[in-house]
N, C-alpha and C positions, 0 to 999 in steps of 0.2 A: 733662463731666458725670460725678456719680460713680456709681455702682452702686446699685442699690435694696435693701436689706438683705434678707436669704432668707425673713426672720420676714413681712418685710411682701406678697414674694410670695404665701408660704404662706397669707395672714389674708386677701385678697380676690382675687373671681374673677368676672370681667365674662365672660355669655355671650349668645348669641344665637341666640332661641326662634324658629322657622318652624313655621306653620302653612299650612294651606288650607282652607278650606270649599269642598266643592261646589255649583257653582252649576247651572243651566240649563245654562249654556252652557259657559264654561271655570272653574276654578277659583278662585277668590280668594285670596290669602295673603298674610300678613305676616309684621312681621319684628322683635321686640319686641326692645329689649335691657333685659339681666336683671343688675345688679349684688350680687353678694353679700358678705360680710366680717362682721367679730366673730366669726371661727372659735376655739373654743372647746372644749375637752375635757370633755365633760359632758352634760346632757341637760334641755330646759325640760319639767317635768312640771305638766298640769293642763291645760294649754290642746291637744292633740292632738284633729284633728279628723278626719283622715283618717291610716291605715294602709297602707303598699302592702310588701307581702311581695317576695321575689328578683329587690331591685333591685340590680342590678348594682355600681355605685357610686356615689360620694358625688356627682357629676357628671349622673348620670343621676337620682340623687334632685332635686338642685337644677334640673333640669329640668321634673321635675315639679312643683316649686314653681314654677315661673316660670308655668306653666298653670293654676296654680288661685286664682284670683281672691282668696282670701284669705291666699294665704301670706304670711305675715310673716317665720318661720323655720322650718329645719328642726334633727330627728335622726336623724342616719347613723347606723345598728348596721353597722360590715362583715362581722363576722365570721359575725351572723344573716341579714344584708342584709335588714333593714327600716329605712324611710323613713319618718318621722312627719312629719305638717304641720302647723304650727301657727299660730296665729290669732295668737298674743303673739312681743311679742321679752323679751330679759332686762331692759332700763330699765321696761315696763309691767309688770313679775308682780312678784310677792312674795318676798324672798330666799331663803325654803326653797323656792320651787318650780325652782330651779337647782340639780341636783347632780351634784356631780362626778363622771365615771364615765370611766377611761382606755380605754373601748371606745367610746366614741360620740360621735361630733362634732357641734358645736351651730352652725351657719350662720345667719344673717338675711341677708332680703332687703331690699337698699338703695332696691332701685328703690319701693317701695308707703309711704315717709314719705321 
């Protein structure tokens, strides 16, 4: 078999969300798996629905898109460490609302289409 090319490592990231709810009695929890790719150097502007300030990294943003019922995509700032969530991916929005920015990376979520 031969090698998976680096570019393609780096362009998709398969994770997996646990949760629990508290119940009466014990717990409840699941176990969602969350696929992401179309990583991208840039930032989908317009469709940002949620803000989450000093998050760690781009791993822990896309976790928190895995928990919010409408992420479609995200934008990683590292160097500010904020997390946008967005409703749109880059095929639904309009071509000015993608722009290139070499500080922020642009993920969508596979699993939600």
């Amino acid at each position: 078999m031969g090698r998976t090319p680096n570019w393609l490592l780096a362009s998709a990231i398969m994770m997996y969300i646990s949760w629990c709810v508290i119940g009466q009695d014990l717990p409840t929890c699941k176990r969602a798996e969350t696929k992401f790719g179309n990583k991208q150097t840039g930032q989908l502007l317009g469709h940002v629905t949620e803000e989450h300030n000093n998050v760690r990294s781009m791993m822990d943003c896309l976790a928190i898109c895995g928990r919010h019922s409408q992420c479609l995509s995200v934008n990683f700032a590292s160097k500010t460490r904020k997390c946008q969530i967005n409703t749109h991916v880059i095929a639904t929005a309009l071509a000015e609302e993608f722009a290139p920015n070499k500080d922020i990376i642009y993920m969508e979520n596979f699993s939600k289409y």
